[in-house]
C-alpha beads as a LAMMPS data file, in Angstrom:
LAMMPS data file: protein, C-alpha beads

117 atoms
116 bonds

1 atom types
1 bond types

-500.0 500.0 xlo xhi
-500.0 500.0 ylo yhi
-500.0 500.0 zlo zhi

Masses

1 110.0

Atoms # bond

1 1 1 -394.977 121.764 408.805
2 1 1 -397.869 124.420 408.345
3 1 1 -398.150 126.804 411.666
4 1 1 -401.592 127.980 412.798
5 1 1 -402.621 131.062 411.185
6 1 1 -402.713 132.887 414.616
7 1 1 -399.147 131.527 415.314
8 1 1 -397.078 134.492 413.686
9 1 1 -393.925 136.684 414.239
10 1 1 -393.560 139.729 415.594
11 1 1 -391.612 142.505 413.591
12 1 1 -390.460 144.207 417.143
13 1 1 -389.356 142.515 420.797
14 1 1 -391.767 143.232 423.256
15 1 1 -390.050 146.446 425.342
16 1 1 -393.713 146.518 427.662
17 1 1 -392.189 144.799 430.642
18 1 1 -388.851 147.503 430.702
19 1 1 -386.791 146.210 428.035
20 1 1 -385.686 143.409 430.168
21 1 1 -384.101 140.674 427.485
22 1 1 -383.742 137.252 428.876
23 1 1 -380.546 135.450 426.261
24 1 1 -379.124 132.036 426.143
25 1 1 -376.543 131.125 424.201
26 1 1 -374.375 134.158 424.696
27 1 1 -371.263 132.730 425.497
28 1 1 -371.699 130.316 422.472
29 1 1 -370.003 131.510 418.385
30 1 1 -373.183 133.984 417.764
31 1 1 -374.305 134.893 421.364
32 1 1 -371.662 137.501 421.970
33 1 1 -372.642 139.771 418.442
34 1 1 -376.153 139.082 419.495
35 1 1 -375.716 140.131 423.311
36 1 1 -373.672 143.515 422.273
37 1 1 -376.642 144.239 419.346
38 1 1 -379.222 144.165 422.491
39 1 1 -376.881 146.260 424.647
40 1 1 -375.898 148.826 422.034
41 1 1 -379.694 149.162 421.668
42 1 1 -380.292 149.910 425.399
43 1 1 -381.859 146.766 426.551
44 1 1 -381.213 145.204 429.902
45 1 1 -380.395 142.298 429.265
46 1 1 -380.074 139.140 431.704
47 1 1 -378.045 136.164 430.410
48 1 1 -378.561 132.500 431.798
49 1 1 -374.955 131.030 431.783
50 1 1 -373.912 127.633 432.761
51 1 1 -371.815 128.856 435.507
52 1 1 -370.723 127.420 439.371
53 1 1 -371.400 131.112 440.716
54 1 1 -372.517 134.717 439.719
55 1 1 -368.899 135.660 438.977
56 1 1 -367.951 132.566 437.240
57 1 1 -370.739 133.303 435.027
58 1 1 -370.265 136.916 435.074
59 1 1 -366.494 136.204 433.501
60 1 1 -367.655 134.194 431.050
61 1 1 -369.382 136.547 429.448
62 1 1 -367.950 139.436 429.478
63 1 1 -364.619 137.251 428.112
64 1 1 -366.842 136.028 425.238
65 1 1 -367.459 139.712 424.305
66 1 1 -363.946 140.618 425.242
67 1 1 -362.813 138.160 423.032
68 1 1 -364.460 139.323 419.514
69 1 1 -363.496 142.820 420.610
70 1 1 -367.193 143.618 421.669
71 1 1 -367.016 144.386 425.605
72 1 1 -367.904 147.755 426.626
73 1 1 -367.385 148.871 430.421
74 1 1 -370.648 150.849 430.330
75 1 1 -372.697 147.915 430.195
76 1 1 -371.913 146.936 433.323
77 1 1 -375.592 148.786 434.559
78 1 1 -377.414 146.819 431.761
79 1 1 -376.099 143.363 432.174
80 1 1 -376.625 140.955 434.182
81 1 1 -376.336 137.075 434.859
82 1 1 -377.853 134.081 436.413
83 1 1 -376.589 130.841 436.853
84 1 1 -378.365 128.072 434.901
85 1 1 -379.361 125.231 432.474
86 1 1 -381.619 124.392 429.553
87 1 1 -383.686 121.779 432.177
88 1 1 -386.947 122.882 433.396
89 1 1 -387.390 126.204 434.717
90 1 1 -383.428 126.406 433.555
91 1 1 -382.362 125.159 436.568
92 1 1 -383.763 127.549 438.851
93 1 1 -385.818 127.347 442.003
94 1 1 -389.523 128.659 442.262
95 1 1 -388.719 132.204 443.323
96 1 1 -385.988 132.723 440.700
97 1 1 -387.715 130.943 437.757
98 1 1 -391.039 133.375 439.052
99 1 1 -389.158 136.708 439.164
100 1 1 -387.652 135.857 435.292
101 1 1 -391.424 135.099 434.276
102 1 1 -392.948 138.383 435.482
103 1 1 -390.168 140.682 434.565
104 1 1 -388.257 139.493 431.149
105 1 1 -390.862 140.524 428.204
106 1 1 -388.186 138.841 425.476
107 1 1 -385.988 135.389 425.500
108 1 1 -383.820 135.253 422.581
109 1 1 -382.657 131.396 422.614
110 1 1 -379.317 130.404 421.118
111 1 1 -378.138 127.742 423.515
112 1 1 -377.576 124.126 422.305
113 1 1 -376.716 120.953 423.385
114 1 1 -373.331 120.079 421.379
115 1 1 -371.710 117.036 421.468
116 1 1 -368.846 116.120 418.751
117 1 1 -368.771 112.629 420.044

Bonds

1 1 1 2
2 1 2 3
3 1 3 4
4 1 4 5
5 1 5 6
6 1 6 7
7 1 7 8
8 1 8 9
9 1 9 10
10 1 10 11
11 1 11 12
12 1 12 13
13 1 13 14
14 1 14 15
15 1 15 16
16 1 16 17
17 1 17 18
18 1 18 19
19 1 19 20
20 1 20 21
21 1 21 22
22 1 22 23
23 1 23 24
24 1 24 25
25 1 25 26
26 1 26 27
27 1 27 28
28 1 28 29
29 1 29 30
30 1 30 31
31 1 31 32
32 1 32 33
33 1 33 34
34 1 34 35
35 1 35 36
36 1 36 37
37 1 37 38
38 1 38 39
39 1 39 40
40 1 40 41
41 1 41 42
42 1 42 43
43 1 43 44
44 1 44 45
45 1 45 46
46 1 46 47
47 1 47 48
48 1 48 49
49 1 49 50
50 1 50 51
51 1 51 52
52 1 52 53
53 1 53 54
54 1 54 55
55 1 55 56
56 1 56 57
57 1 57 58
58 1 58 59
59 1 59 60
60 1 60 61
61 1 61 62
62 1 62 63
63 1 63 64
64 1 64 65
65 1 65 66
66 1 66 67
67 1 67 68
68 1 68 69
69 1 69 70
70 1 70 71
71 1 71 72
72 1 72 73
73 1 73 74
74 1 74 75
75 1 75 76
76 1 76 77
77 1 77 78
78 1 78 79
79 1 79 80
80 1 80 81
81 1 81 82
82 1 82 83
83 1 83 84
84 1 84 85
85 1 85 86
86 1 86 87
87 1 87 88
88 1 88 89
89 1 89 90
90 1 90 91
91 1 91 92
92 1 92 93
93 1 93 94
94 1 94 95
95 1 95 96
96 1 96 97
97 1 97 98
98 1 98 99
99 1 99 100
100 1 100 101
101 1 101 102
102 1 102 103
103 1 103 104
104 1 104 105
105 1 105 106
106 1 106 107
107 1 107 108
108 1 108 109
109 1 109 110
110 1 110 111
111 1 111 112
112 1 112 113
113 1 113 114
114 1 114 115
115 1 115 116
116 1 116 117
């Protein structure tokens, strides 16, 4: 496949809209070196998590950090999460999907559909 010629990448995430990082995939095998990189940076970064709740969601990603030794207790101000799917608008109603539109000026994408069956 041959990509337009004014389809190209960008050497640097777009920090205009405050840093804010949206990231999926984080609780996945490469999400949680990938969300501490952003952090360690200074990015705020908001991860969509399949989750039943804020704190369900919340735990499961700061135990996929804890769990390669990557959590850091002063991220707490820098992190946040919201409950959601790969569907459209990731699951989220009109006002939540809007608010992620206007303020995230990056989406890193790592989630994937895996089934071993």
């Amino acid at each position: 496949a041959v990509l337009p010629m004014d389809v190209c990448p960008r050497s640097a995430m777009d920090t205009t809209l405050g840093a804010r990082v949206l990231v999926t995939g984080v609780t996945g095998f490469v999400g949680p070196f990938v969300l501490a990189a952003l952090l360690a940076k200074g990015h705020h970064v908001i991860c969509l998590v399949r989750a039943i709740n804020w704190k369900a969601a919340w735990d499961r990603v700061t135990r996929s950090l804890a769990y390669v030794h990557l959590w850091d207790e002063r991220w707490h101000q820098c992190l946040d999460v919201v409950c959601g799917d790969m569907s459209p608008q990731f699951g989220l109603e009109d006002v939540a999907y809007g608010e992620l539109a206007r303020t995230v000026g990056t989406v890193v994408h790592m989630a994937a559909k895996v089934n071993m069956e």
